[in-house]
ROLONU-981564 format. One record per residue (C-alpha): x negated, y negated, z; residue in one letter. Coordinates in steps of 0.2 Angstrom, whole numbers, padded with zeros to 4 digits, always signed. Each point is the difference from the previous one (the first is absolute). Layout:
<nodes>
XYZa;...
</nodes>
This chain:
<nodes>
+0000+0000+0000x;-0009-0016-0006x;+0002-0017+0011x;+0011-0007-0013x;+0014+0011+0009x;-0001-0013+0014x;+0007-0017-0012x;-0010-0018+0000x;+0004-0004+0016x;-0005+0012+0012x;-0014+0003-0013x;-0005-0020+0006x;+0002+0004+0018x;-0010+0015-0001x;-0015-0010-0011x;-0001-0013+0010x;+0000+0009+0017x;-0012+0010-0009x;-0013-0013-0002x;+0002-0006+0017x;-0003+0017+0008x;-0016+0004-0009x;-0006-0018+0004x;+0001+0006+0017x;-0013+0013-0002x;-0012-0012-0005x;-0003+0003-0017x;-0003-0014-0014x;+0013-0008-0007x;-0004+0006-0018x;-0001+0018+0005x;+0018-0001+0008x;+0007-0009-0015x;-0009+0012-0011x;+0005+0015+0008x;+0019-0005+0004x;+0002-0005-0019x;-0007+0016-0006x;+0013+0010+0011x;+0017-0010-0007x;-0008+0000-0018x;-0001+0021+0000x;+0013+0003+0013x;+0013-0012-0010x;-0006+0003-0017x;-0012+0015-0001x;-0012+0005-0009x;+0004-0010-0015x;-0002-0016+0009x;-0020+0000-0001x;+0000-0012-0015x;+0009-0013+0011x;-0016+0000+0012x;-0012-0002-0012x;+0010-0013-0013x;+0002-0010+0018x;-0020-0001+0007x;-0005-0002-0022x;+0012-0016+0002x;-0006-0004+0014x;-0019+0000+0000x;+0000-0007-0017x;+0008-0015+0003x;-0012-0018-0003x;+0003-0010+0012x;-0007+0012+0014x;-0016-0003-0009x;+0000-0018+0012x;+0002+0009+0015x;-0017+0007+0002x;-0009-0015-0007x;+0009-0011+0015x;-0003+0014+0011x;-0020+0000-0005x;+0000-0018+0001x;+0005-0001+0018x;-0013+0014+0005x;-0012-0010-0008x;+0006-0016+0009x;+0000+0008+0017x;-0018+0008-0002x;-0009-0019-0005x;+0000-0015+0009x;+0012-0011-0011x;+0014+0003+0013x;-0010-0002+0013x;-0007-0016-0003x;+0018-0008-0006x;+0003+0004+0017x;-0012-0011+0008x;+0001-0013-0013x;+0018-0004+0003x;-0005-0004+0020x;-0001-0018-0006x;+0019+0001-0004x;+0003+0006+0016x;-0007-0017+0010x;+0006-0003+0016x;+0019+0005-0001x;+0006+0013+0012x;+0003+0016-0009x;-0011-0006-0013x;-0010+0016-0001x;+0014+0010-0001x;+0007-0010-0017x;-0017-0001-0007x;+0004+0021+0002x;+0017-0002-0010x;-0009-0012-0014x;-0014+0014-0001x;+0013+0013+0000x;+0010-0006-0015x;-0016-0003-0010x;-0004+0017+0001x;+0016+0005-0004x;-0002-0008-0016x;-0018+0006-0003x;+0006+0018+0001x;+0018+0004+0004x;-0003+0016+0012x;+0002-0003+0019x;-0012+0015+0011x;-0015-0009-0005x;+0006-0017+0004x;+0008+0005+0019x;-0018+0011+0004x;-0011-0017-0008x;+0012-0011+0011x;-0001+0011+0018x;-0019-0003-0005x;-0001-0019-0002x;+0014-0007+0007x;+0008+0010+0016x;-0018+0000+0009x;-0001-0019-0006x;+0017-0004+0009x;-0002+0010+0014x;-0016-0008+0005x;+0007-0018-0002x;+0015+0007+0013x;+0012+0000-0012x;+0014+0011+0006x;-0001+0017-0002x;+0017+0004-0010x;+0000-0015-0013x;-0018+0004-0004x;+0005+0018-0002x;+0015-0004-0008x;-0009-0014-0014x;-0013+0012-0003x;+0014+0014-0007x;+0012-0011-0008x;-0012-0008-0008x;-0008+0014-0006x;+0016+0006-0010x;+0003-0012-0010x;-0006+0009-0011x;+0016+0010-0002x;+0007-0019-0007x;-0015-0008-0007x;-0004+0002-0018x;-0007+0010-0007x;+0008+0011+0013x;-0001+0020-0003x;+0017+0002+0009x;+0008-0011-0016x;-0009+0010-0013x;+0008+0016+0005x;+0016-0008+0003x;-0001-0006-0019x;-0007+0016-0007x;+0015+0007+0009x;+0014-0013-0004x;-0006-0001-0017x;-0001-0022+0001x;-0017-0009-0003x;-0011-0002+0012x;-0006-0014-0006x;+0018-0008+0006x;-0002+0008+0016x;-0015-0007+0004x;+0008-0018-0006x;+0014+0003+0010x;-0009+0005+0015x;-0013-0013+0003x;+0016-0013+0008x;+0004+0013+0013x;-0018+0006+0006x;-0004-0020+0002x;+0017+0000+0009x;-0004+0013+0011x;-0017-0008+0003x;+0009-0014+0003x;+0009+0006+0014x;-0016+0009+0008x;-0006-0017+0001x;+0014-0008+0006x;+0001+0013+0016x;-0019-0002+0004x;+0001-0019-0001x;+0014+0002+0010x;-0003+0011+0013x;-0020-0008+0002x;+0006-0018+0000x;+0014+0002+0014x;-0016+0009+0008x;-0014-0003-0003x;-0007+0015+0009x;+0008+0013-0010x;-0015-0005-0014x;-0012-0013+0005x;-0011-0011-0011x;-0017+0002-0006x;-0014-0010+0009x;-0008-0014-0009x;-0016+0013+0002x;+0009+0014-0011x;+0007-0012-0013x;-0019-0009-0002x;-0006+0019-0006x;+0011-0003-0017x;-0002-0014-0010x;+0010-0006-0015x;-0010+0005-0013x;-0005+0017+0004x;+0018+0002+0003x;+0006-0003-0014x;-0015+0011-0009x;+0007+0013+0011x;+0020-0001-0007x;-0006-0002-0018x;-0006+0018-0004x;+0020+0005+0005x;+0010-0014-0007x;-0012+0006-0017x;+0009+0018+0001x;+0016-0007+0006x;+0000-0008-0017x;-0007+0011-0010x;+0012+0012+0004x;+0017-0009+0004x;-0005-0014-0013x;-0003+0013-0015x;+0017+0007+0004x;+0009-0016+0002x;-0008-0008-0015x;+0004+0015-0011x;-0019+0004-0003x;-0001+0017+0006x;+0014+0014+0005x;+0000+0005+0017x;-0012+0015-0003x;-0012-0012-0008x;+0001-0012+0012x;-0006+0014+0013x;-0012+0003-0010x;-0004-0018-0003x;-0001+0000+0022x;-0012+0016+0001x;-0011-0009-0012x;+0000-0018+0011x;-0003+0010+0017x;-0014+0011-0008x;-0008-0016-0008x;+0000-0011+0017x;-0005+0015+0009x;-0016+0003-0012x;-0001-0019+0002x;-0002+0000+0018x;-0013+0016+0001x;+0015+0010+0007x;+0003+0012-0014x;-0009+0015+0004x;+0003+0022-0003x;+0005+0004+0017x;+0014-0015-0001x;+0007+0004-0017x;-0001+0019+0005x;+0012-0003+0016x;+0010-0013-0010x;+0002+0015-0012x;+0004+0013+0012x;+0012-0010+0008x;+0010-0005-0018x;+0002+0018-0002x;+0006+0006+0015x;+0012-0013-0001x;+0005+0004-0015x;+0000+0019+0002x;+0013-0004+0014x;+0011-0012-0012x;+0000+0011-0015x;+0005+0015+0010x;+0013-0006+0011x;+0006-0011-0018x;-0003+0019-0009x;+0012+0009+0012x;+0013-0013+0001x;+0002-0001-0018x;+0003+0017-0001x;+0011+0001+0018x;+0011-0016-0008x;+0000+0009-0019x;+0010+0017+0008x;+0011-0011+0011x;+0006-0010-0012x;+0003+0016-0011x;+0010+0008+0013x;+0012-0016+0000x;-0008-0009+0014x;-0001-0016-0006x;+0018-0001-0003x;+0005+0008+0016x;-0012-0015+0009x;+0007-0013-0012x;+0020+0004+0002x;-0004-0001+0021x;-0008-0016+0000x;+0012-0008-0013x;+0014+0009+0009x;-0005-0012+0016x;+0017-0011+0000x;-0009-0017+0003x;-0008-0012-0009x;-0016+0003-0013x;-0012-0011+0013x;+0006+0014+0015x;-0005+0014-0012x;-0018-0008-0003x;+0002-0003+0020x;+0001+0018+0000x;-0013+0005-0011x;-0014-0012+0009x;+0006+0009+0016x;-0004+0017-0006x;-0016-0007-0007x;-0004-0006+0018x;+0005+0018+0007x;-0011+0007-0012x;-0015-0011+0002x;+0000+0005+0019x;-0006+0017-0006x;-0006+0001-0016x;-0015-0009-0010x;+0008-0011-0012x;-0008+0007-0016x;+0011+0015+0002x;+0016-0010+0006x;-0003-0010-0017x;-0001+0015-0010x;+0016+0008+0007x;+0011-0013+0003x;-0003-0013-0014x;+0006+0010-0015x;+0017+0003+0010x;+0002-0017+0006x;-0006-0012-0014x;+0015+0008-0011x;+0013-0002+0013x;-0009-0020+0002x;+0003-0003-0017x;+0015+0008-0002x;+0007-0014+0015x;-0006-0014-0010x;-0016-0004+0009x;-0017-0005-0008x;-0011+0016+0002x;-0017-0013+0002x;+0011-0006+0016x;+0002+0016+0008x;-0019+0003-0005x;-0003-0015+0013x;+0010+0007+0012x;-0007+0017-0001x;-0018-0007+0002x;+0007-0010+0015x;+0006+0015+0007x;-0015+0011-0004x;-0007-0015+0009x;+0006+0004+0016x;-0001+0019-0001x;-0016-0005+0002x;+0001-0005+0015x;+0014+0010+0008x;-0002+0014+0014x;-0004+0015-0001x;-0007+0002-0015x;-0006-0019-0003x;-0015+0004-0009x;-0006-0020+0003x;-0001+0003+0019x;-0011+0018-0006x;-0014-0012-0010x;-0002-0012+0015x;+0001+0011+0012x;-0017+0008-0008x;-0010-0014+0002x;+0008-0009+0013x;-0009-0001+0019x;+0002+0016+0010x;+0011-0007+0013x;+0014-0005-0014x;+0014+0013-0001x;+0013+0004-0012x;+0013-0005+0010x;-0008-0018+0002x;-0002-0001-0019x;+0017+0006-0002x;+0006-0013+0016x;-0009-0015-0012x;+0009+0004-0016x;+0018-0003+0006x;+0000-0019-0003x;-0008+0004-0017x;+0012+0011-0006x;+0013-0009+0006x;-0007-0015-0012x;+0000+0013-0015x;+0020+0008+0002x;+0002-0021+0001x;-0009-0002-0018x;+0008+0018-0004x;+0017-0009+0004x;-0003-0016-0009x;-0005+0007-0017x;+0015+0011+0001x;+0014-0014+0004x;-0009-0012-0012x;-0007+0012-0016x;-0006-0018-0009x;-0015+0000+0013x;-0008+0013-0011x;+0007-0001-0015x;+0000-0019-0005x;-0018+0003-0006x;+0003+0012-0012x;+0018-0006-0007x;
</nodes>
């Protein structure tokens, strides 16, 4: 008696709860993907099903635009391993003066440039628990903000163009990522925006919360050699956003275009040396090796669902909801949110975008919209107990004496500033669209 005996609903109960349980054991996500897809393809299907699998990873791994992935991911490994970040920290002291919580928007500013050097977020969380949170925390800037600036700051990435979490939501959704990364730049700046806007906040009604540099500390950088410090970035920031934008290069070029600016500054600088670009290698593929197989086996996983009906069993639910189109998008970032609590976003892109995007459409909404509210979202899964991955990278280079649960204590202001962004964008659509319409 094949699965198909147990109809599309039960079949959804069964693959979800599936998944779930094998998560449990501790195995990878693209091993439980994998395995859970190849048991409804044969046991729904047969034997006959095989050409499904393999027509799904060809169409999958053949696609273009993953081609950008691993150049942004090599050009972050390459950024982390030389001192460009490093000294765009310390340049940017001079903006932080003598205003209290200075230190901790010279962090944000910092954050968001490297967002738009590199678009992936680990790198920039680990580099910032190495600068900044010792920096802070030696000024006596309190504990949480510095901890929480340092993380949320870190994943702007998520937002940021040229982020990798818009790339897969356009190779998914099937809309240009150019547009997306047009569309996204007004709500990451927003976002920082209201990052800002708390520290100030919070530093100026008191001021112990994140005192000011002393006149000592602010002598050690002057102009000049600050500015020498933030002109290797705002180089790669345009070489790769402004060949985009100005319709030079694709977005795969443009990577390309950004591994070649951070390889020729680092060469420039007597950086660039074999054991760097080795570990700058190693760490593109394993990254990569992880993308590609989580992305392999939820192609595949998605491919027989939708095969067995599932897509129009998810799609009559949701629209069956007896409330207005903005609820049933209310609904969908609220499952995204669920999700994000225990899965890495990579695989709740691949299994939930190709469901939703059709039913986003279908309600009349702009599908690079919903792509700013998934990044938005993806944005706080990062941040979000228990699987939080954000509080994970800091933890790993962060003073022995700071727990998880004090990272996790510190991000509750900061993900309560990104469901207010979420909310925004989703009650007022032209704050990410008017760019691209």
């Amino acid at each position: 008696m094949g699965l198909n005996t147990l109809g599309i609903e039960l079949g959804s109960y069964i693959l979800v709860g599936s998944i779930f349980l094998l998560l449990l054991t501790g195995l990878p996500l693209a091993w439980v993907t994998g395995l859970v897809a190849l048991i409804f393809t044969f046991g729904w299907f047969g034997g006959a099903a095989l050409p499904l699998v393999t027509s799904r990873i060809f169409g999958f791994i053949t696609e273009y635009s993953l081609v950008a992935i691993p150049m942004f991911i090599l050009m972050a490994a390459l950024l982390d391993r030389s001192g460009i970040a490093r000294d765009l920290f310390r340049g940017m002291r001079i903006l932080a003066g003598r205003l209290p919580g200075g230190v901790a928007v010279q962090t944000l500013i910092v954050a968001i440039l490297m967002a738009a050097m590199s678009g992936v977020i680990g790198g920039e969380i680990v580099l910032l628990g190495i600068l900044a949170l010792p920096q802070m925390l030696r000024l006596g800037y309190d504990r949480n903000l510095s901890i929480g600036v340092v993380v949320a700051g870190g994943s702007l990435g998520t937002m940021m163009p040229p982020s990798i979490v818009l790339i897969i939501y356009g190779l998914v959704a099937s809309v240009s990522i150019a547009d997306l990364f047009v569309a996204a730049i007004t709500p990451a700046l927003m976002l920082l925006a209201f990052y800002v806007a708390y520290v100030l906040f919070i530093c100026l009604r008191n001021p112990a919360m994140g005192p000011p540099m002393s006149r000592e500390e602010l002598s050690q950088e002057s102009f000049g050699s600050a500015m020498r410090s933030v002109a290797a970035p705002l180089f790669i920031v345009v070489v790769v956003l402004g060949s985009i934008y100005g319709g030079i290069a694709s977005i795969t070029e443009a990577a390309a275009l950004g591994v070649s600016a951070v390889l020729v500054i680092s060469l420039l600088r007597r950086e660039l040396n074999l054991k760097m670009l080795q570990a700058s290698l190693v760490h593109t593929l394993e990254t990569c090796g992880m993308i590609i197989w989580i992305g392999i086996a939820a192609a595949v996983l998605v491919g027989v669902y939708n095969l067995m009906g599932g897509n129009r069993f998810v799609s009559s639910a949701i629209l069956s909801i007896d409330a207005p189109p903005v609820v049933i998008i209310m609904v969908m970032m609220l499952i995204l949110l669920v999700l994000g609590m225990f899965l890495d976003w990579i695989g709740i892109a691949l299994l939930t975008l190709p469901i939703f995007v059709p039913i986003v459409i279908q309600l009349g909404y702009d599908p690079i919209w919903f792509g700013i509210l998934f990044a938005v979202n993806m944005q706080v899964s990062y941040l979000t107990p228990p699987f939080g991955p954000a509080a994970f990278y800091l933890k790993s280079v962060a003073p022995r004496q700071i727990t998880l649960k004090h990272i996790y204590t510190a991000l509750l202001p900061f993900i309560a500033l990104q469901l207010a962004v979420l909310m925004i964008i989703l009650f007022f659509p032209p704050i990410a669209t008017w760019a691209v319409n």
